[in-house]
N, C-alpha and C positions, 0 to 999 in steps of 0.2 A: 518385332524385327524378324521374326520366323517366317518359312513358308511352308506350308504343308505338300511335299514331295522327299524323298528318301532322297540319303545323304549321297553324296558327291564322292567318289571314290578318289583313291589317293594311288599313284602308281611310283616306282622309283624308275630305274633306268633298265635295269634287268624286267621288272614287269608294268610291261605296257599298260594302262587301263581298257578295259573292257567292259563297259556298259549291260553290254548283253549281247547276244547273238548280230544283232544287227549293225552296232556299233562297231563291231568285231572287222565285219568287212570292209569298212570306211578304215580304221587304224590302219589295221595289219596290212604294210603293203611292202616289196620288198626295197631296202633302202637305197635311194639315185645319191649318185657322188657328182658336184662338179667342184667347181675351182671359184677359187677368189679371186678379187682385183689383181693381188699379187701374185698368181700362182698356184695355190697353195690348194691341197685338194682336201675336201672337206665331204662330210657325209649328211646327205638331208636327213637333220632331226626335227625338224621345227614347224612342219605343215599344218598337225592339229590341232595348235597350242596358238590362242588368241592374245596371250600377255608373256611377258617371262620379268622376272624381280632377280637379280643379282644380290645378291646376300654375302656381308663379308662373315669370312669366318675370324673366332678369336684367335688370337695367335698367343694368350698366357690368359693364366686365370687368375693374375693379383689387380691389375689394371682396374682404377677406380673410372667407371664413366660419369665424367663431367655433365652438371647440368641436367643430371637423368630425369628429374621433376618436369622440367621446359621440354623436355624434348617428349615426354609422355603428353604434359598439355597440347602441344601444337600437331601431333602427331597423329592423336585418336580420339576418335571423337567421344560424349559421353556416351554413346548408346553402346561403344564397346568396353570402356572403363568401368562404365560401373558392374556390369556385370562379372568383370574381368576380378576388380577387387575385394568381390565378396565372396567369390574364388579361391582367390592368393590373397590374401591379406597382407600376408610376411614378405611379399618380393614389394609390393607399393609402401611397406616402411621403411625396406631396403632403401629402394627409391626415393622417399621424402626425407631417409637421413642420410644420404649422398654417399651410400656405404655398398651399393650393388655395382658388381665389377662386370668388364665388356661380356666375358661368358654367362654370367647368368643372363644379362640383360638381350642378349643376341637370343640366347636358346629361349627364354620367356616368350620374348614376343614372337618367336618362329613356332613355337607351340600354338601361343594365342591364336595369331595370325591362319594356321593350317585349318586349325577348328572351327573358325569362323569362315573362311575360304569354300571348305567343305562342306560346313554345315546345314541346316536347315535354313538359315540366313540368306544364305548366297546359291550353296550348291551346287559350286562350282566343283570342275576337273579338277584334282591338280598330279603332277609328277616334279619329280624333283632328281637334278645330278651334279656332284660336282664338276666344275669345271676342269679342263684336259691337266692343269698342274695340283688342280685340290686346294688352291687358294681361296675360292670364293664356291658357292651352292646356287645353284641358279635354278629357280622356283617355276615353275610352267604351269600357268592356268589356262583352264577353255574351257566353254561356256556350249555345252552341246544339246541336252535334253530338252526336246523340243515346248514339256509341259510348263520348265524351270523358267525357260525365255518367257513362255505365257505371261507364267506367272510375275514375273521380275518388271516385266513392261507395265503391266497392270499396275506396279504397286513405285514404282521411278517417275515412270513417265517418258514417253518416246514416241517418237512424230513418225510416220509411215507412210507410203503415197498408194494413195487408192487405185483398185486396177483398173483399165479399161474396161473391160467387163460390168464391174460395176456399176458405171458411167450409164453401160447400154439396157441394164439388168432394170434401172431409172429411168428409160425411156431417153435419157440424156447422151450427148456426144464429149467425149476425156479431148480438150482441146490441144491444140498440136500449137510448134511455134510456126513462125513462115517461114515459106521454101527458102534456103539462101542462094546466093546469085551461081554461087556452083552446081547445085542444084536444078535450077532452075536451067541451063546451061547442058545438064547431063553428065557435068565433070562429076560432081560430087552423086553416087548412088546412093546413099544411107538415105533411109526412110526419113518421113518428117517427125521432128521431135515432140513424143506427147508430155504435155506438161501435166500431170494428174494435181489434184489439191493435197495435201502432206495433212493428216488428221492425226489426235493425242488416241495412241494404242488402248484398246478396251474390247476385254474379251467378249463381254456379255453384250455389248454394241454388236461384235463381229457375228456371236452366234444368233443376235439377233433380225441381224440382216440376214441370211439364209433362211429363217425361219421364214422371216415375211416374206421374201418369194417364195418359198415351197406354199405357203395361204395363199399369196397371189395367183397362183397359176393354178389351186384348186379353185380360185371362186371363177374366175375367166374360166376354167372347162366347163365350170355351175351353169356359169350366163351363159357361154356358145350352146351348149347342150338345150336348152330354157328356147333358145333364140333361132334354134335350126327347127325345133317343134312344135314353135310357133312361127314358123318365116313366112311372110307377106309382104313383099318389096315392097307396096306402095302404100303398106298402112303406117300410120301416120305413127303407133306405138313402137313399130317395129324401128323406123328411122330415129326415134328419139333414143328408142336403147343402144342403136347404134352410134349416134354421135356422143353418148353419157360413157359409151367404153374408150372412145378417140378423144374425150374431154385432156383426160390425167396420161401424162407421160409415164407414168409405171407402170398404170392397168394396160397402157395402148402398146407398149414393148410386151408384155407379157399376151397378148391377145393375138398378134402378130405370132409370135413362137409360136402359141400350139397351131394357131392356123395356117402356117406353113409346114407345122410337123406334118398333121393331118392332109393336108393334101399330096406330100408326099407319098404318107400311107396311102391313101386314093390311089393314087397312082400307080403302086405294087401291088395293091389289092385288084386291081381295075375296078373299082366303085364307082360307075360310073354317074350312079344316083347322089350317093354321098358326095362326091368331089364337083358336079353342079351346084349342091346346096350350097358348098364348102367357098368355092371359085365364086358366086353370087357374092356371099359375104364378106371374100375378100377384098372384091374388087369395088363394092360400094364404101367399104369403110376407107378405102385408099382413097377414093373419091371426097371424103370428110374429108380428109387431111388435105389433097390437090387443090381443092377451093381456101383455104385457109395460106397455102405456099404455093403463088404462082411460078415460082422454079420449077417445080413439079411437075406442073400442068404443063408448061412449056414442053419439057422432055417428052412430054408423052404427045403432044398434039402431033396430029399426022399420022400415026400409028395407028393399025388393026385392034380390034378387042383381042384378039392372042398375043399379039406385040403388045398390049399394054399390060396382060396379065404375065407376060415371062418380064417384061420391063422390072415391073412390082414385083416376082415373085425375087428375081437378082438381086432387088432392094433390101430386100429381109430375110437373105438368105445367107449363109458363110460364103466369103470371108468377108460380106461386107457386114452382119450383122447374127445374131448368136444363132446356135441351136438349141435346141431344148434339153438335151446335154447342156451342154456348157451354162444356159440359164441356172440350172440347178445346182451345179456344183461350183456357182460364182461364187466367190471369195470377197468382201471390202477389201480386204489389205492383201499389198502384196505382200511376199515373204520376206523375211527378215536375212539381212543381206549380211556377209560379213564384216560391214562396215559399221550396218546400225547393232548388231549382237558387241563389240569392239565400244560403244558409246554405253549401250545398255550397261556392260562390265563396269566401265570406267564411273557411272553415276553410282553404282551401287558399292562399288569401292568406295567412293566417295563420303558414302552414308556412315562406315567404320574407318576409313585411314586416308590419311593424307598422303603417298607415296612421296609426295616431292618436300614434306618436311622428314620425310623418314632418312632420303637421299641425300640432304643436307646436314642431316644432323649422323648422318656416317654411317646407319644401319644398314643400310643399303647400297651397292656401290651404283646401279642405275636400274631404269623400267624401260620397256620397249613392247610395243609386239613385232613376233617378227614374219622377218619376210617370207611369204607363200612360193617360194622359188615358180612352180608352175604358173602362177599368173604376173607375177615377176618381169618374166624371163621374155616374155609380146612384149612389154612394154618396155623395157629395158633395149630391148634391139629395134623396137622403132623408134622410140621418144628419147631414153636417154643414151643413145650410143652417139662415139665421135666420130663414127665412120664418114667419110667425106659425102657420102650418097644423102646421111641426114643432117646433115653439117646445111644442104642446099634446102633442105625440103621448105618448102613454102610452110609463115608460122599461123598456121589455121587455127580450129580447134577439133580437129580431127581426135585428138584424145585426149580431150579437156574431161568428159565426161571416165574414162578411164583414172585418168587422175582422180578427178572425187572421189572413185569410190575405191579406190587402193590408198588413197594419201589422207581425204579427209578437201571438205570446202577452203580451209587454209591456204594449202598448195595451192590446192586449184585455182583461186583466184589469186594469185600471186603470178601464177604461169598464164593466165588468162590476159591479166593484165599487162604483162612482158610482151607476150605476141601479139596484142591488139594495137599497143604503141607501135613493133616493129612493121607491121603491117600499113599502118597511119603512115611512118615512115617514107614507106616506097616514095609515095607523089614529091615530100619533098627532096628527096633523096636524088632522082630520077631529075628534079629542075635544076638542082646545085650541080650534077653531071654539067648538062647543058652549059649554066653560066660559067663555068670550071672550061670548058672548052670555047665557050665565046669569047673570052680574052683575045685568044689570035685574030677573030673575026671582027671583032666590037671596035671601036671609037675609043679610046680611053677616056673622050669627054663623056660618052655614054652610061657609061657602066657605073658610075654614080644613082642612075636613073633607074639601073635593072637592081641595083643592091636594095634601094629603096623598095621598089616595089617587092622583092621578094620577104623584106622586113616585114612589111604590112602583110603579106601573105602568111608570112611565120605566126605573126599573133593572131590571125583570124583561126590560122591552124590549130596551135596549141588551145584556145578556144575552146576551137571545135571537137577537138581528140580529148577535152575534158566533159564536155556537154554528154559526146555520143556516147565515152565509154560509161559515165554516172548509167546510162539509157541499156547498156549489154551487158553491166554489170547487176542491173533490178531485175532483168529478164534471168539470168542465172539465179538470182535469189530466189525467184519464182517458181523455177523448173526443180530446183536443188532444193526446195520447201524449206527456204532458211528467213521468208519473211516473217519480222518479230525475233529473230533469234538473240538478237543484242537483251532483248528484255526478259527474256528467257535460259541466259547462259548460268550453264554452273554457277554457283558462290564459293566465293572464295574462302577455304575454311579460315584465314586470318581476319574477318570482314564482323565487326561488330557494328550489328542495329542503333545499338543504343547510342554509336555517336556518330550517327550519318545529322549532318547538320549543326552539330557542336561546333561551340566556338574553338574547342581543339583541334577539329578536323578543317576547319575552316582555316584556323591560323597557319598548320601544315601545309597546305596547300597553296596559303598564298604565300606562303616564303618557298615555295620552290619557286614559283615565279617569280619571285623576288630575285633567287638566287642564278634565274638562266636570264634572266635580265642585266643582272649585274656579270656574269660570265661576258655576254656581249659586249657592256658598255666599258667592261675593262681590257677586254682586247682591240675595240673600236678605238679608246682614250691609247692603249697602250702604243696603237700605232701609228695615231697621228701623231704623239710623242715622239716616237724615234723616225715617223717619216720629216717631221721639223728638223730634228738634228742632224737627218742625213740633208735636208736644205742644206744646213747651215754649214757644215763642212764640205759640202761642193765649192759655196760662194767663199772660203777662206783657202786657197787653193795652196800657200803657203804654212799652215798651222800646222803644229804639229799638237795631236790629242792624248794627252796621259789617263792611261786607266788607272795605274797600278803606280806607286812610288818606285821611281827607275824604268818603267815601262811607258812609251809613247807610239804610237804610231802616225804616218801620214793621213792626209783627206782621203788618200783616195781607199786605204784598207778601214778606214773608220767608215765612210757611205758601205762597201762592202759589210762589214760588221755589223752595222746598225740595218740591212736587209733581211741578214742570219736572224739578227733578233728579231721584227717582227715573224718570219716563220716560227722561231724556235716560243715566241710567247703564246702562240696562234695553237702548234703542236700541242702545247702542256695547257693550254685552257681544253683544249677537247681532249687531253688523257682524262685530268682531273674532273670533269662534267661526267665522264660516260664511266667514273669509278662513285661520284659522289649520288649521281641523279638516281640511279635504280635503289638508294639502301632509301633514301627519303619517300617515293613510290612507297615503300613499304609502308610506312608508318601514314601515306593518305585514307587508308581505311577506303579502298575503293571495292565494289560490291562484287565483280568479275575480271575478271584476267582481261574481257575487251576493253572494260573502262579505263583499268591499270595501262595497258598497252597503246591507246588514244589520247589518254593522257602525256606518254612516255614520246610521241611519236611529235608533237606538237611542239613540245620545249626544245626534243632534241634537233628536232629539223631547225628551228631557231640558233642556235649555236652552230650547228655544221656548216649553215647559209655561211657563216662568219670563215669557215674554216678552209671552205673549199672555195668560195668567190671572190673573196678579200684581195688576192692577189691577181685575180684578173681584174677587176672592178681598180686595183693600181695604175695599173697597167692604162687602162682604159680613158681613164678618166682625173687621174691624179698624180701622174707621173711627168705629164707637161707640164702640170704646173712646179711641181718641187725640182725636178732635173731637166726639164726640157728635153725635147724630140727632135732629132735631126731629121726633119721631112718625116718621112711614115713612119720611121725606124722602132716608135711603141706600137703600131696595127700591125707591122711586120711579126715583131715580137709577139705580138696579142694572137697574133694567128698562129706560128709555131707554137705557142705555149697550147693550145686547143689541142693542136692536130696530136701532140706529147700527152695532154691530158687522157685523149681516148686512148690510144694505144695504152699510157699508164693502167688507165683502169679495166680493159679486159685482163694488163698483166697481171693484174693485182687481183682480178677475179680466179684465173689461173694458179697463183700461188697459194690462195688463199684453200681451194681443191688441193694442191700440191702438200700443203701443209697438212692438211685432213689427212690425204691419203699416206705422208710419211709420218704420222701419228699410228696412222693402223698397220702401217709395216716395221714401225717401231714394235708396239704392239702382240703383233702378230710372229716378230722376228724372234722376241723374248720369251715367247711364249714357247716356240718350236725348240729353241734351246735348252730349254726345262726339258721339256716332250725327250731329247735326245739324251739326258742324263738319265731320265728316270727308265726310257731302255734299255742305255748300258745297266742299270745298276738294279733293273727287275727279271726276270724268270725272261727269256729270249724269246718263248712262246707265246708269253702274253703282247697283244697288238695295242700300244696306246691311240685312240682313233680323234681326230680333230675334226670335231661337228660344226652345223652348219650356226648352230646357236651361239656356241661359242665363240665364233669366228664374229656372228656379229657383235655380242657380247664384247669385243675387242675394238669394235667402231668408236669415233667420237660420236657423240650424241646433237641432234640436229638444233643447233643454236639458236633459232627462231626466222621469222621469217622482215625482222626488223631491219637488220643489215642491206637486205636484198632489196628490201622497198625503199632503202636511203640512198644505193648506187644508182639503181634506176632515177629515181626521181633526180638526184642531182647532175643525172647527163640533161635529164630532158629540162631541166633548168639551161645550161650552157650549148644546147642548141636552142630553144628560144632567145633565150638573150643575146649571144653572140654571131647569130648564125649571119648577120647583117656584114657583119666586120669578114667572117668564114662562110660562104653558103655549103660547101663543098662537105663541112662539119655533118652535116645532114645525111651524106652517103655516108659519112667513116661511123659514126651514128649505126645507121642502119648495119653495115658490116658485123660493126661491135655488138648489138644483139641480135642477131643472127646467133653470131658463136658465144653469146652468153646463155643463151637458154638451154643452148647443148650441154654447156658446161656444166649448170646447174640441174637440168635432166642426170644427168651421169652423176653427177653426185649425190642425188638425192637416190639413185636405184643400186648405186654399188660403193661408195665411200662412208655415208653417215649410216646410223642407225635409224630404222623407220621408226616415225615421230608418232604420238598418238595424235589419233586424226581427229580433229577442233573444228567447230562449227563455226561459220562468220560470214556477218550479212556484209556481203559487198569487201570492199576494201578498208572502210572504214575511216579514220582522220588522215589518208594519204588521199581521199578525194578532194578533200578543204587545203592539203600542201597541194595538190595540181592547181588550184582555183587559185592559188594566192603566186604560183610561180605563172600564170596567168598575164596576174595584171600588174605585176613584178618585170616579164619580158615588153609588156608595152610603155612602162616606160623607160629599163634601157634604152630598147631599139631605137625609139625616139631619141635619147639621150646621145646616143653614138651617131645617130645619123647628123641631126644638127653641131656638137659640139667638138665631135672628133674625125666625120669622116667630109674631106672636102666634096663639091664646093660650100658647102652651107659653113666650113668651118672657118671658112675665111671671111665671113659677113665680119665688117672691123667694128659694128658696133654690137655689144655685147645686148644691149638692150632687147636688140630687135630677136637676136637669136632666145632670147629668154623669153621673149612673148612667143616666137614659135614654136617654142618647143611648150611653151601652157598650153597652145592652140591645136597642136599636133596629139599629147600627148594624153591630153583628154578624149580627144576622137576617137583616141586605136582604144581608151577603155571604152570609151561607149560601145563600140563596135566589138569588142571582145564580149561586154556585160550582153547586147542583145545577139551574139548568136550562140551564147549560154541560153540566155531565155527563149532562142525559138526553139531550140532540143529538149523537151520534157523529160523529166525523170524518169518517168514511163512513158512508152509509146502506146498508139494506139494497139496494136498486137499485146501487149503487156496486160492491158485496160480490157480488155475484151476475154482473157485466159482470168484473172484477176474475177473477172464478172460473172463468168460461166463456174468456173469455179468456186466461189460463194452461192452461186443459185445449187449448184449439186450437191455443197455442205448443207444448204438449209434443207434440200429433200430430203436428204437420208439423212439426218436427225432428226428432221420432223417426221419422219417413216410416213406412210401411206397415204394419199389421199382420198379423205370420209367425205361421207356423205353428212352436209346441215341437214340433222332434224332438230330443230330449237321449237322449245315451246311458243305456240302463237299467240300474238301480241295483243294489245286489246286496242280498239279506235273509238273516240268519243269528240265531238265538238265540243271545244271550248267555253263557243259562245251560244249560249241557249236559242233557238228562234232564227240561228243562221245557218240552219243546215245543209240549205237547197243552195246555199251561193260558196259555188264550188265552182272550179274553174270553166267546165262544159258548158255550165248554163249562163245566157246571155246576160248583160248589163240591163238591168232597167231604165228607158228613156223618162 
C-alpha cells in the first residue's frame, strides 16, 4: 500500500505548507475577502485544499463510545486495521471490550488517519484549524506533487482523454461533435467540440508514446535522407519507397513534419538545390495520398503547381496540422484536471476509510471539497445568479461543459437534462399560447377538434423528448468519457461478494417490492374505500354519521372528511415509504451507489405516481361517477387544480432553497454570536477572523440529486397527461423551468456545500420513468378525450366509447413505440466518434506499424502427377 515518493507535509494554520520553492509561489498569495449569501464577510482560505473533513472535537473524557467495534468494521478497511493494530494493540482491546471513551477514540483515529493521509500511502497535503468557535477541527487535504498523482493513477486507476495532438502525432484526426444550429447560424462562436477517446492512466504507456515518436521521426530523417541520395522520380524503387512511407498513418504524419520543417529551412537558408529535392518529394507523396482521397484532388484541380504546393504546404502546416516542435514534445494524456486529481483523492481514500460511515457514526461532522472561489465566482454570475437578465437567458448548454468540470457528470446531466426538456418545451408552449387565445376566435364546436389534435401532438412529443434526449444524453457520455462507467463505479464498501445472488439477497429484494407494491395497493384500496363512503353519504342526504359515542356529524361534513382522509392516508404512505425504503436499500447488498440509486428510483417513482396523481386522476375520471359533475364543473376544477399545482411546485422549489439558506443563516448567525463573546472576553487586539472554509463548513450538505429528478419528471408527467384537459399547462410549464433551473443554479453555487463530484453514464433509471410516463400519457389523453371531454362524451352507448378508446388508445402507443424506435440511441455523429475512436485506441496500443517479415512458406501438390493442371493451363478436349 506504500508509494515510493517522500512524505506529504503537514501544515497548521499559522504555517502554511510549502513543498519547496516552487510550490511556495502557487500558496503564498495575499488573502481576498468576499461575503456570503448572507453578508457576512469572510477571508479566502480554501483555494489550495481539494477535500476538508470536519472532525468533532470531545467535549469530556468519561463518555463511553457505543458500538466502537461496528463502527471500526464499517469504517476502515483491512488494509488500514491491520496494520493499525499491531501498532496499538491496547486501543483495539479498548475497542472490542466497549471500554474506549469519545477522546481516546477521536484522537486515535485523528492520529491514524494524519499518518496515513501523509504518508507514503497517499501523500497527500494536509493543514489543519479549528473552526472560528473551537468546536470542531477541520482537516484540509490536497493532492499537489506532480510525481505523487503519477504515481496514485497508476496504482487506482483513472480514465484521461487523450490530446489532440496525439490523434495527429498518429497520423489520425481527435473527432469533433457537429456544428449546432447556433453555430451553424454564427450565433453561437465556440469552436466545435473535440470528443478525444478517455484511456486507463499509465505511465510507462505515456513515456512510451514519446519514445516512439522521438524513433519515429529518427527513422523518417533515415529514409528521407536514403531517399533524396537516391532520388529518381521515375524509378520504379524510388516510387515504391514513396508509397511504403504514405502506406501507415504514423510514419506518413511523421514524414510530413520533417518535410515541412526542411523546407522551411530551405527557405531561410535559400537552398535552392535542397528545397527542389525537398518540393519534388513533397509534392509526389501528396499526390499518393490525392489519388487515394478524391476530396483532395478536387481542391487542388485548377490550380498551378505553386498553388498546389502552398495549397499542400497549408495542409501540414500550423495551425491546421503540428510542427516539429510540438510533434515531440506531444503528450498522450492531457493534464490532470482538478476534477480528475478530486476522483483520483476520493478512490484512494477509499482503499483506507470510508468517510460516509465515519460521518454517520459521529466521528466526523461532514466532508466536502471546497469552493475555488476564483472559478466559482464566472460561473456563479452567469449560470447560477437570479438577476432577471439570467432569469431570461435561453436554456442551452452554453455551460454544461463548465458544470462537469466544477460539479462532477452528476450535476451535469441533471442540469443537462432540465434545460433539454425546457427547450423541447418551447414548441409546445408556444401552440397552447395560440389555442389559450383562439377561444375568442374558435367555434366552441371546434375546439373539441384543436384539443384533440394537440393531445396526439403531446404524446408524439413526449415520445419524441424521450427518444432524442436518451440520443444527447450517449453523446455527453461519449464526450465526458463516461461510457461503461456503471460497470466501473466505486464499490461500495458495505457490498459483500459472497452474497451477490443468495437466496438472502434475493429475498431482500423481492420483499422490497413486495413492500412498494403493497404501499400502492394500500392507498389505491384505502381510497376507493372512503371514495364509496363518501358515495354513500352524498346519496343519504338526511343521515346523520357518528364517529365517536356522542359525536355525529351531517352528509355533507362527513364527504368533506372522508376527502381529508384520502389526502391525509396518501400523505402518510409517502412519509412512511421515503423513512422505510432507504434503511432496506441497505441491507440489498447492491455493488455501487448507481445500482443502489436505480434501484431506489424505480420503487420510489412507483408510489409518488400514487401520491401526486391520485387526486387528479379523481378528478378526472372518478369523480362523476361517485358525486357527479354539474356540466364541466370537474375539467374546470381539473384545470385550476393544474395551473395551482405548477405555481405549487416552483413555490415549493423556492422554499425548499429558502429553507437551506435559513439553515445557514441559522448557522452562520450562531456561529457570529460565539465570534462576539469570545471578543468581548479575549485580549481586544486579538482579531477573531471568519474563513471562507468555515463558512462553508456551515452549509447544509447537498442531498442528492433524487429529489430533483422526481419534481421534474412528475411535472413532465402532468403536462403529458393533462395537457389535453389544459394546453395552456405547457407555457406555465415552460415558465416554471425557466426559473427552476435558476433556482437550483444558485443553490448549488452559494447555499449547499459543494458535493463530491460522481461519475454517471447518462441519467440512469429516470430514462425508463420517462418511457413509462410515455405510454402512461397515451393512454390518459385517450382516456379524457373519449370519456370526459365532450363531444365523444356524450356517445350514450358506453360500448361504443370503450371500443374507441381500445382503437384509439393502442394507436397513440404504436405511434409513440415507433418514433422511440426511429431515434437511435446513438446517432450517426455518435457512431462515427465511437469508430474513430476505437481505430486511434487500437493504434496507439498496438504502437507502430512493422514491417511482415514471416518465415516463407513451403508449396507442394497434393496430388502427385497433377502438377501442370493449374488454373492457366487450358482444359483437355
Amino acid at each position: 500500500s506504500s508509494l515510493a515518493r517522500p512524505r506529504g507535509a503537514m501544515a497548521t494554520e499559522a504555517q502554511p505548507l510549502l513543498r519547496d520553492a516552487e510550490s511556495a509561489l502557487d500558496i503564498v498569495r495575499t488573502p481576498s475577502t468576499h461575503k456570503t449569501i448572507l453578508g457576512t464577510e469572510v477571508v479566502d482560505d480554501g483555494t489550495e485544499w481539494h477535500l476538508v473533513m470536519v472532525f468533532k472535537r470531545a467535549k469530556n473524557t468519561t463518555d463511553i463510545v457505543p458500538k466502537a467495534a461496528d463502527i471500526m468494521q464499517d469504517a476502515f478497511t483491512l488494509r488500514m486495521v491491520e496494520p493499525w493494530a499491531l501498532k496499538n494493540p491496547d486501543f483495539f482491546d479498548k475497542v472490542q471490550a466497549g471500554t474506549v471513551t469519545w477522546a481516546e477514540f477521536l484522537d486515535e483515529i485523528w492520529q491514524r488517519l494524519l499518518a496515513v493521509l501523509e504518508g507514503e500511502a497517499c501523500g497527500f497535503d494536509l493543514g489543519y484549524k479549528p473552526d472560528i468557535v473551537e468546536e470542531h477541527t477541520l482537516l484540509c487535504v490536497a493532492l499537489r506533487d506532480p510525481a505523487t498523482i503519477d504515481q496514485l493513477a497508476d496504482r487506482v486507476g483513472i480514465k484521461l482523454p487523450i490530446t489532440e495532438i496525439a490523434y495527429n502525432v498518429k497520423g489520425l484526426v481527435c473527432p469533433k461533435l457537429p456544428l449546432t444550429l447556433g453555430q451553424r447560424l454564427g450565433l453561437n462562436r465556440a469552436p466545435q467540440r473535440p470528443a478525444p477517446v478517455y484511456l486507463d492512466y499509465n505511465s510507462s504507456r505515456k513515456g512510451q508514446f514519446k519514445d516512439e515518436a522521438a524513433a519515429r521521426l529518427r527513422k523518417v530523417e533515415g529514409e528521407l535522407d536514403k531517399l533524396i541520395a537516391e532520388w529518381k522520380p521515375a524509378d520504379h524503387k524510388t516510387q515504391s519507397t514513396i508509397r511504403a512511407l504514405m502506406r501507415s498513418e504514423d510514419t506518413r504524419a511523421a514524414v510530413m513534419v520533417v518535410l515541412v520543417n526542411r523546407l522551411r529551412k530551405d527557405e531561410l537558408c535559400a537552398d535552392q538545390a535542397s528545397r527542389q529535392k525537398h518540393e519534388e518529394i513533397f509534392n509526389k507523396m501528396n499526390e499518393v495520398l490525392e489519388v487515394a482521397n478524391a476530396d483532395l484532388a478536387y481542391e487542388l484541380s485548377g490550380m498551378t503547381p505553386e498553388e498546389c504546393l502552398q495549397a499542400r504546404l497549408q495542409r501540414w502546416s500550423p495551425p491546421n496540422f503540428l510542427d516539429l516542435e510540438t510533434y515531440r514534445g506531444a503528450d498522450l494524456y492531457n493534464d490532470f484536471t482538478h476534477l480528475s486529481v478530486l476522483r483520483l483523492m476520493k478512490k484512494r481514500l477509499a482503499q483506507f476509510v470510508d468517510l460516509a460511515a465515519l460521518e454517520k457514526a459521529g466521528v466526523i461532522e461532514g466532508y466536502f471539497p471546497p469552493h475555488d472561489f476564483a472559478r466559482l465566482k464566472g460561473l456563479a454570475e452567469e449560470w447560477g445568479s437570479l438577476h432577471p437578465k439570467n432569469l431570461i437567458q435561453w436554456p442551452g448548454n452554453q455551460h454544461l461543459d463548465q458544470v462537469r468540470n466544477y460539479f462532477g457528470e452528476e450535476i451535469a446531466f441533471l442540469f443537462d437534462w432540465l434545460s433539454y426538456m425546457t427547450r423541447m418545451l418551447l414548441f409546445p408552449a408556444v401552440l397552447s399560447i395560440g389555442i389559450f387565445v383562439s377561444r375568442w376566435f374558435v367555434d366552441d364546436d371546434d375546439m373539441p377538434v384543436v384539443r384533440v389534435a394537440f393531445s396526439i401532438m403531446m404524446c408524439a412529443w413526449v415520445a419524441f423528448l424521450t427518444a432524442s434526449y436518451h440520443q444527447v444524453s450517449t453523446t455527453w457520455t461519449i464526450v465526458w468519457g463516461m461510457l461503461g462507467f456503471t460497470d466501473r463505479a466505486e464499490v461500495r464498501s458495505s457490498y459483500e461478494p459472497k452474497l451477490r445472488g443468495s437466496v438472502r439477497e434475493g429475498v431482500i429484494r423481492l420483499a422490497h417490492w413486495f413492500l412498494a407494491f403493497a404501499f400502492v395497493a394500500e392507498t389505491i384500496y384505502a381510497a376507493a374505500v372512503i371514495t364509496s363512503f363518501r358515495a354513500h353519504t352524498l346519496h343519504h342526504a338526511n343521515r346523520r354519521w357518528h364517529l365517536l359515542p356522542g359525536i355525529s356529524i351531517d352528509n355533507i361534513a362527513a364527504s368533506k372528511l372522508a376527502g381529508m382522509a384520502v389526502t391525509l392516508n396518501i400523505k402518510l404512505m409517502d412519509i412512511v415509504w421515503s423513512l422505510i425504503s432507504p434503511k432496506i436499500a441497505e441491507y440489498e447488498n447492491w455493488r455501487t451507489d448507481i445500482d443502489l440509486g436505480n434501484s431506489q428510483v424505480t420503487k420510489s417513482f412507483m408510489v409518488k405516481c400514487v401520491v401526486y396523481y391520485y387526486p387528479f386522476f379523481y378528478l378526472a375520471f372518478v369523480r362523476d361517477m361517485v358525486e357527479g359533475c354539474n356540466g364541466r364543473e370537474c375539467m374546470h376544477e381539473l384545470r385550476v387544480n393544474l395551473a395551482v399545482f405548477i405555481v405549487t411546485h416552483i413555490v415549493t422549489v423556492i422554499v425548499n432553497v429558502l429553507m437551506q439558506i435559513g439553515k445557514t443563516w441559522y448557522n452562520e448567525y450562531t456561529v457570529m454570536q460565539k465570534v462576539k463573546a469570545m471578543r468581548k472576553e479575549s485580549d481586544k487586539d486579538k482579531l477573531v477572523k471568519y474563513t471562507y472554509l468555515q463558512a462553508q463548513a456551515a452549509r447544509p450538505p447537498y442531498a442528492g440529486d433524487t429529489d430533483d429528478y422526481m419534481e421534474v419528471s412528475i411535472t413532465l408527467g402532468f403536462i403529458s397527461m393533462f395537457s389535453v384537459v389544459f394546453p395552456f399547462l405547457a407555457f406555465l410549464a415552460f415558465l416554471s423551468n425557466m426559473l427552476e433551473m435558476r433556482i437550483l443554479a444558485f443553490r448549488m453555487c452559494r447555499v449547499v456545500q459543494r458535493p463530491m463530484p460522481r461519475g454517471q453514464e447518462g441519467i440512469g433509471a429516470w430514462m425508463s420513468v420517462m418511457r413509462f410516463l410515455t405510454y402512461l400519457s397515451c393512454v390518459t389523453s385517450v382516456g379524457l378525450c373519449i370519456f370526459e371531454l365532450r363531444p365523444l362524451k356524450d356517445i350514450p352507448d358506453e360500448r361504443v366509447k370503450l371500443g374507441a378508446f381500445i382503437v384509439a388508445e393502442h394507436t397513440m402507443l404504436v405511434l409513440a413505440y415507433l418514433v422511440g424506435k426511429a431515434i437511435p440511441p446513438k446517432s450517426a455523429a455518435n457512431e462515427r466518434i465511437t469508430e474513430s475512436n476505437d481505430d486511434a485506441v487500437a493504434r496507439i496500443l498496438g504502437g507502430d506499424t512493422q514491417k511482415v517479415e514471416a518465415k516463407s512458406g513451403r508449396r507442394r501438390c497434393l496430388q502427385p502427377g497433377s502438377e501442370d493442371l493449374i488454373p492457366g493451363k487450358a482444359v483437355a478436349k
